[in-house]
N, CA, C and O atoms as CSV, one atom per row, in Angstrom:
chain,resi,resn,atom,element,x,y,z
A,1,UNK,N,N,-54.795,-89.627,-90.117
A,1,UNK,CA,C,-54.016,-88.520,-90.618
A,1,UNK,C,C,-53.579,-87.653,-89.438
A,1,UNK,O,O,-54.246,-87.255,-88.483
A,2,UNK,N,N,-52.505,-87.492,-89.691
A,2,UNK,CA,C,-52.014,-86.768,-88.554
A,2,UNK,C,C,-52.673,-84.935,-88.323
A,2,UNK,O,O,-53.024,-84.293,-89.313
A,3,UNK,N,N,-52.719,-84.507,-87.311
A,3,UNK,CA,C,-53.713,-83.569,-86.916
A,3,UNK,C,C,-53.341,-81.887,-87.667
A,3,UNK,O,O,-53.938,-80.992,-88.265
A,4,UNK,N,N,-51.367,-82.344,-86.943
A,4,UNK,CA,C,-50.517,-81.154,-88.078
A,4,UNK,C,C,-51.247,-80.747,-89.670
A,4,UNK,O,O,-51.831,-79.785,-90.168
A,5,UNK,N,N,-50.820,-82.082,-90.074
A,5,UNK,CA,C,-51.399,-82.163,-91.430
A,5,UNK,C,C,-53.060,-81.717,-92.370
A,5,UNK,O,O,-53.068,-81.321,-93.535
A,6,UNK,N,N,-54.039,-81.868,-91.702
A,6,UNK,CA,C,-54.933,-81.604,-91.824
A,6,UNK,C,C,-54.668,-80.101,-91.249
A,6,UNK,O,O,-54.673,-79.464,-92.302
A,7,UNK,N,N,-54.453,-79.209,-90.274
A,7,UNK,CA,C,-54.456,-77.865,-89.833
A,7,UNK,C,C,-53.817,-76.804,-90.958
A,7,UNK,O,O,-54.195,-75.815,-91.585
A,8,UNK,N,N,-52.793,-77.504,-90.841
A,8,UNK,CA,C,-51.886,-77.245,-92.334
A,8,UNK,C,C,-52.673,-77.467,-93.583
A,8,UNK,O,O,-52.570,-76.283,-93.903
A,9,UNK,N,N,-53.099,-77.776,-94.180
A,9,UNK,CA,C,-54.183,-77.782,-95.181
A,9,UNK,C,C,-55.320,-77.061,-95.450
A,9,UNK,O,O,-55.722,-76.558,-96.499
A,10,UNK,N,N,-55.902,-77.096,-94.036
A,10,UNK,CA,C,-56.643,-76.118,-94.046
A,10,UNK,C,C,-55.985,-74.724,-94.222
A,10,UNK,O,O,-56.226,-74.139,-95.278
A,11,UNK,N,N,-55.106,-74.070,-93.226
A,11,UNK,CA,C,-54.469,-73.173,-93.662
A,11,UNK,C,C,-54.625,-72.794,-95.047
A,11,UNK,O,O,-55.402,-71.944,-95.483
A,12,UNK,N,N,-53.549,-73.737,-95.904
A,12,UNK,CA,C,-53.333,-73.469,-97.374
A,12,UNK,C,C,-54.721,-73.209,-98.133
A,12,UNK,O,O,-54.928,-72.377,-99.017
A,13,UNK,N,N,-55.567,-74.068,-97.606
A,13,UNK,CA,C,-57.226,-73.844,-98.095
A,13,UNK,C,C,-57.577,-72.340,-98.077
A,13,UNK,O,O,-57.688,-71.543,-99.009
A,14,UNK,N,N,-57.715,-72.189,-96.788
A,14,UNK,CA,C,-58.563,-70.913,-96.603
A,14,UNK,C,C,-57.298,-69.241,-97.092
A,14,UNK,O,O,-57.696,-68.103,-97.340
A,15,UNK,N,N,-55.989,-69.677,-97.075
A,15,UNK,CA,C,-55.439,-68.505,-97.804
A,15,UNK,C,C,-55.779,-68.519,-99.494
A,15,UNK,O,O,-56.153,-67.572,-100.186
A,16,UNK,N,N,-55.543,-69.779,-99.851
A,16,UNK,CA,C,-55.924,-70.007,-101.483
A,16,UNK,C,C,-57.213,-69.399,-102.491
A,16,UNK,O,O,-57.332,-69.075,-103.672
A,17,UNK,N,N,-58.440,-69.480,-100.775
A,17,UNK,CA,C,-59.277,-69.276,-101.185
A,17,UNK,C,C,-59.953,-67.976,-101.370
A,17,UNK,O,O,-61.031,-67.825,-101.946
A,18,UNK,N,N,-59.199,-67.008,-100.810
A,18,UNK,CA,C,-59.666,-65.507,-100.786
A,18,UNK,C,C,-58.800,-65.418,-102.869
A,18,UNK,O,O,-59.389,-65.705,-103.910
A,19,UNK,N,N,-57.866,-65.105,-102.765
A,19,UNK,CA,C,-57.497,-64.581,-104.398
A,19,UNK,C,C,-58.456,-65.317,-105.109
A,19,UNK,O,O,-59.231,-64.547,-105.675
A,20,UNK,N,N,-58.733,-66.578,-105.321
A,20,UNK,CA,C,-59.705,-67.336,-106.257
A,20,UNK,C,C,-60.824,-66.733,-106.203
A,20,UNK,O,O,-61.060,-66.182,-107.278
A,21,UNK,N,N,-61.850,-66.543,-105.221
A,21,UNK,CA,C,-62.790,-66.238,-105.358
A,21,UNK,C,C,-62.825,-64.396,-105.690
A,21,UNK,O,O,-63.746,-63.924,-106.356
A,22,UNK,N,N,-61.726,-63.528,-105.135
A,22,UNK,CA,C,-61.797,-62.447,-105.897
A,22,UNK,C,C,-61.115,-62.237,-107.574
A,22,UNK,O,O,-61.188,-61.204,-108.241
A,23,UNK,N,N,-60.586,-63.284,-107.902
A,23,UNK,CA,C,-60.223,-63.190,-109.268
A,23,UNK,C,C,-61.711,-63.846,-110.225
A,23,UNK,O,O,-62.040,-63.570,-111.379
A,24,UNK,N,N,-62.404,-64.812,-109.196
A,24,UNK,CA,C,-63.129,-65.242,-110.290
A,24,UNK,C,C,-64.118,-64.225,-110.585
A,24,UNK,O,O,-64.599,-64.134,-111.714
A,25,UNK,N,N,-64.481,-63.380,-109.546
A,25,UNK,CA,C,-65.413,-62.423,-109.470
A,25,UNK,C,C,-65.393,-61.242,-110.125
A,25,UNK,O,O,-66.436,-60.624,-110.337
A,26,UNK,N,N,-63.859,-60.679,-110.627
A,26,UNK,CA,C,-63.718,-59.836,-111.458
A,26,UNK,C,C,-63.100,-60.219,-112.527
A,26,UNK,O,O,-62.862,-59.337,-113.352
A,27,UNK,N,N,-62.637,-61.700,-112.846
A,27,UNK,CA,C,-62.558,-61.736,-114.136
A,27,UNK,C,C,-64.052,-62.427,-114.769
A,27,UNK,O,O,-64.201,-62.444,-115.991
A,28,UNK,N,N,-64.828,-62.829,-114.114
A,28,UNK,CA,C,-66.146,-63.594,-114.898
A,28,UNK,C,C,-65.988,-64.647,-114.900
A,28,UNK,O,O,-66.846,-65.375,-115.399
A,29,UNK,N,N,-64.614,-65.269,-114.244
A,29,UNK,CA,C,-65.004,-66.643,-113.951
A,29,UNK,C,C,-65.606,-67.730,-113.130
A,29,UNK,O,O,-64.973,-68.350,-112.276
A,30,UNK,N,N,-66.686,-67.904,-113.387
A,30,UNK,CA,C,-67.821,-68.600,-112.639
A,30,UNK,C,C,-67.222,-70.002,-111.756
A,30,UNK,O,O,-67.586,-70.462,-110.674
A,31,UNK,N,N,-65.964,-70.525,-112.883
A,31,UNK,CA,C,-66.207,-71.798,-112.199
A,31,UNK,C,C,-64.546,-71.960,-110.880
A,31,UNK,O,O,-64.087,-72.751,-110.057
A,32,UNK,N,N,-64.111,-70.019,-111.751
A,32,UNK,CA,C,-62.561,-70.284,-110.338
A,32,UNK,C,C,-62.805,-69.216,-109.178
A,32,UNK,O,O,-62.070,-68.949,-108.227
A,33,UNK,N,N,-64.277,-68.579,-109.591
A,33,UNK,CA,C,-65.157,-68.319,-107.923
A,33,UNK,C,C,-65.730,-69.612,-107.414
A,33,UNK,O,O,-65.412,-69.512,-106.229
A,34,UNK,N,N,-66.222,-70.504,-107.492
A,34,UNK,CA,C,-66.705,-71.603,-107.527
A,34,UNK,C,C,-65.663,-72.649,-106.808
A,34,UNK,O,O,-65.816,-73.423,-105.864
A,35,UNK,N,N,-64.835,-72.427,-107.429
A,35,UNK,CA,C,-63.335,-73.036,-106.767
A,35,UNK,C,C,-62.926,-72.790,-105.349
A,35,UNK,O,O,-62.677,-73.571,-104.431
A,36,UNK,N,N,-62.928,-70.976,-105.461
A,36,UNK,CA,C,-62.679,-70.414,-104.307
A,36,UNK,C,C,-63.578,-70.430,-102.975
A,36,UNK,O,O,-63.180,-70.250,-101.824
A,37,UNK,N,N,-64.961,-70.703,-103.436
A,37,UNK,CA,C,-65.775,-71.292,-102.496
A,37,UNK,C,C,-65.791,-72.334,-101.692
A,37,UNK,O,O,-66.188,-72.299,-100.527
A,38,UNK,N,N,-65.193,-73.692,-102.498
A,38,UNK,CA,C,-65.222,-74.485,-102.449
A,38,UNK,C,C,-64.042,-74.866,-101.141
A,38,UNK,O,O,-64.121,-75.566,-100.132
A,39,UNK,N,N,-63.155,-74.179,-101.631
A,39,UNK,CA,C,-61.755,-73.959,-100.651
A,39,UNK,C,C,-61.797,-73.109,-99.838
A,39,UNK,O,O,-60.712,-72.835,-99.324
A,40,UNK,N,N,-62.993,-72.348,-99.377
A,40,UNK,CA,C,-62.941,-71.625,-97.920
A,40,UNK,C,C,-63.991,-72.334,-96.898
A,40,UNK,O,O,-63.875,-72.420,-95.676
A,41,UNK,N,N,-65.155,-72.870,-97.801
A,41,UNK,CA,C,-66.077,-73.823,-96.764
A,41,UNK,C,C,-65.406,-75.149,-96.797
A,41,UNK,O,O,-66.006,-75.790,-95.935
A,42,UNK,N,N,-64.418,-75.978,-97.357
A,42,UNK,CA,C,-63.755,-76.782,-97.114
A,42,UNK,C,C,-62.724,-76.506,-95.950
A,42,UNK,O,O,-62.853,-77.071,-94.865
A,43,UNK,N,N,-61.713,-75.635,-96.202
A,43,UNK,CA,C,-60.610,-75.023,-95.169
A,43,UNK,C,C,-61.576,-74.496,-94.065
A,43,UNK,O,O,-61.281,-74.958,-92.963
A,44,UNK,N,N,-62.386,-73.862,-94.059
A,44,UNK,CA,C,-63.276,-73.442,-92.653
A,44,UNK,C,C,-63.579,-75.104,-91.703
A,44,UNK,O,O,-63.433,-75.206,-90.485
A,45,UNK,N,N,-64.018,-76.261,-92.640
A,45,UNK,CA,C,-64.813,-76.920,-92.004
A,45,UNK,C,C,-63.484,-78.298,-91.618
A,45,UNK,O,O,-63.716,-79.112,-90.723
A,46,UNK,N,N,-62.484,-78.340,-92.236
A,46,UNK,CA,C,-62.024,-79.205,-91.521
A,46,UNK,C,C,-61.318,-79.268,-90.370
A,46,UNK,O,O,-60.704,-80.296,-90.082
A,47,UNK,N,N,-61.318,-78.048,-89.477
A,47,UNK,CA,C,-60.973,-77.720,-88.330
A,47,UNK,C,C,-62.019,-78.599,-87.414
A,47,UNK,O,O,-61.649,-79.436,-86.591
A,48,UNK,N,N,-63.142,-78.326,-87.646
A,48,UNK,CA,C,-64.402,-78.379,-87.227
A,48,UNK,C,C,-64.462,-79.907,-87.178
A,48,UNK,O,O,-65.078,-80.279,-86.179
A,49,UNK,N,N,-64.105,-80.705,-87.789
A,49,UNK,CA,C,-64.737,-82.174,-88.348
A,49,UNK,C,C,-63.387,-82.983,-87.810
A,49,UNK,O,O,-63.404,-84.167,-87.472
A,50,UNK,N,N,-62.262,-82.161,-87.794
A,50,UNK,CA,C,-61.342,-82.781,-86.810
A,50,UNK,C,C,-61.624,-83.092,-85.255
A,50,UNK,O,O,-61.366,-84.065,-84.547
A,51,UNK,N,N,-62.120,-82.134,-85.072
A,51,UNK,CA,C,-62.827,-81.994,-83.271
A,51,UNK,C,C,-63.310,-83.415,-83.415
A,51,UNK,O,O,-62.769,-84.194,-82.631
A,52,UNK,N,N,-64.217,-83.943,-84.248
A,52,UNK,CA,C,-65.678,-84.458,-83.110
A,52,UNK,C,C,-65.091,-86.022,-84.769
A,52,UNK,O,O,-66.000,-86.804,-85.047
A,53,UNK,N,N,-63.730,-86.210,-85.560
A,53,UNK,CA,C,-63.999,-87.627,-86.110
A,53,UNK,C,C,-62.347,-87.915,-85.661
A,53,UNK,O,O,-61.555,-87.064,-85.256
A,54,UNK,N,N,-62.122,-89.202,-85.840
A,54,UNK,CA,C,-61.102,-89.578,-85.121
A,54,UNK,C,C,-60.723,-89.646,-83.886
A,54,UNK,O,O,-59.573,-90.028,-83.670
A,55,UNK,N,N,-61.773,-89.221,-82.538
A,55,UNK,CA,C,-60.598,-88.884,-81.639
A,55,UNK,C,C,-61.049,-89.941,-80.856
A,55,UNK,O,O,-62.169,-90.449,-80.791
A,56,UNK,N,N,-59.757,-90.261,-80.124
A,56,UNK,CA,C,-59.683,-91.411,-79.118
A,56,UNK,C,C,-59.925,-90.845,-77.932
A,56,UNK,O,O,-59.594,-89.741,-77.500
A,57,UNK,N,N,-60.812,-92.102,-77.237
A,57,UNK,CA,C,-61.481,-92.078,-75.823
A,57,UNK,C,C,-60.375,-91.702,-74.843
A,57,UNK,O,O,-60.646,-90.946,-73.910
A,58,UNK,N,N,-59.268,-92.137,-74.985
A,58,UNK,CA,C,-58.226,-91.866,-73.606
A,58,UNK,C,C,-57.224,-90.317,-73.687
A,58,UNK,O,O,-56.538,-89.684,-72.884
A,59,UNK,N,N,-57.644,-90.164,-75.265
A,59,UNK,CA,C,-56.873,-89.075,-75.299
A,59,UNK,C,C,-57.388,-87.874,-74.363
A,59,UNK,O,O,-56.574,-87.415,-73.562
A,60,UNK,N,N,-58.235,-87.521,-74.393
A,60,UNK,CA,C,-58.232,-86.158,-73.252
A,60,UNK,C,C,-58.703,-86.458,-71.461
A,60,UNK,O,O,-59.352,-85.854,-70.607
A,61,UNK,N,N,-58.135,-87.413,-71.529
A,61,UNK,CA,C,-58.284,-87.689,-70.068
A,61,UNK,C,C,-57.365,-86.804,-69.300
A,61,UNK,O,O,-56.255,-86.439,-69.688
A,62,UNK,N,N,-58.133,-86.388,-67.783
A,62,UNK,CA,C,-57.195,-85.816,-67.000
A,62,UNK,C,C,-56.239,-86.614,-66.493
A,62,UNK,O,O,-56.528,-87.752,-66.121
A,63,UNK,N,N,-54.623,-85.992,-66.389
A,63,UNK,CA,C,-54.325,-86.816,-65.163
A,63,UNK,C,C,-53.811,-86.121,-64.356
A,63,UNK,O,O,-53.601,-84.963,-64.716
A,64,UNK,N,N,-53.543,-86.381,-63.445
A,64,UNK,CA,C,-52.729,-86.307,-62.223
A,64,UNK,C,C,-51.316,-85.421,-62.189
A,64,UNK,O,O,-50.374,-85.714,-62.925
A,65,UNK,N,N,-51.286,-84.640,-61.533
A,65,UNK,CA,C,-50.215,-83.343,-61.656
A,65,UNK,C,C,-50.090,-83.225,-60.729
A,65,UNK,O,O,-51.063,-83.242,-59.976
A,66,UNK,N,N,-48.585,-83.003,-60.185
A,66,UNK,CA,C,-47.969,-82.602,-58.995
A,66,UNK,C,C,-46.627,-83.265,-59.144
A,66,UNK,O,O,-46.179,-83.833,-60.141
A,67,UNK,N,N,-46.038,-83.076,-57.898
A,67,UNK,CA,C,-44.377,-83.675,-57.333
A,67,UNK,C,C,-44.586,-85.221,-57.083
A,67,UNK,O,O,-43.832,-86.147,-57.382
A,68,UNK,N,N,-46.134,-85.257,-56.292
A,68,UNK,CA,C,-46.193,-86.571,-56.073
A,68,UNK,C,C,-46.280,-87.873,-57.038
A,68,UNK,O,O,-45.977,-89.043,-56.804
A,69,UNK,N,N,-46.812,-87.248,-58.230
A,69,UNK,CA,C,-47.185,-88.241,-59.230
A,69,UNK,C,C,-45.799,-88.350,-60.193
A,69,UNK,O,O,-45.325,-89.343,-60.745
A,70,UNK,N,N,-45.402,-87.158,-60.186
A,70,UNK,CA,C,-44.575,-87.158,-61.164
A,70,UNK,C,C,-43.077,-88.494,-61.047
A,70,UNK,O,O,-42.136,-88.513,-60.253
A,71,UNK,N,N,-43.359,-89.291,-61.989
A,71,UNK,CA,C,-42.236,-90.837,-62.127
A,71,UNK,C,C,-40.897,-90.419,-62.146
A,71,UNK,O,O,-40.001,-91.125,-61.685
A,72,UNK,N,N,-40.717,-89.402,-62.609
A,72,UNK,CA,C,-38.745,-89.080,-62.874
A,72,UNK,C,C,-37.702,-88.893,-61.781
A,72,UNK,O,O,-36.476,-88.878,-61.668
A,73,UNK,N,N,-39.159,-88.713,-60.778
A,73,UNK,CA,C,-38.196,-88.448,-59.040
A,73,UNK,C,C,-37.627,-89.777,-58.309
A,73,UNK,O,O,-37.026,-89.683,-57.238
């Protein structure tokens, strides 16, 4: 899954999840606080779980910077 996509989700998660959990809380609804929970420790944690699943070995390699390296010259 692309990385956009998941960030973006989360986003939508963790804004979704503040009104839910204050509507469920003052209307008495147990299970759309419950909801709203659900969607802020979800949206909190897939930032987190992106870091350290999926990522490829070559991707954060250093390289080489300067005039000298640079191919377009």
């Amino acid at each position: 899954m692309n990385k956009l996509i998941v960030l973006s989700v989360s986003l939508v998660l963790l804004i979704a999840a503040f009104p839910l959990i204050s509507m469920g809380s003052t209307g008495g609804s147990t299970a759309l606080w419950l909801l709203g929970l659900a969607a802020l420790v979800l949206g909190g944690m897939l930032p987190v779980l992106l870091r350290f699943v999926g990522q490829k070995a070559t991707e954060d390699k250093p390289r080489a910077a300067g005039m000298e390296y640079d191919e377009r010259i």
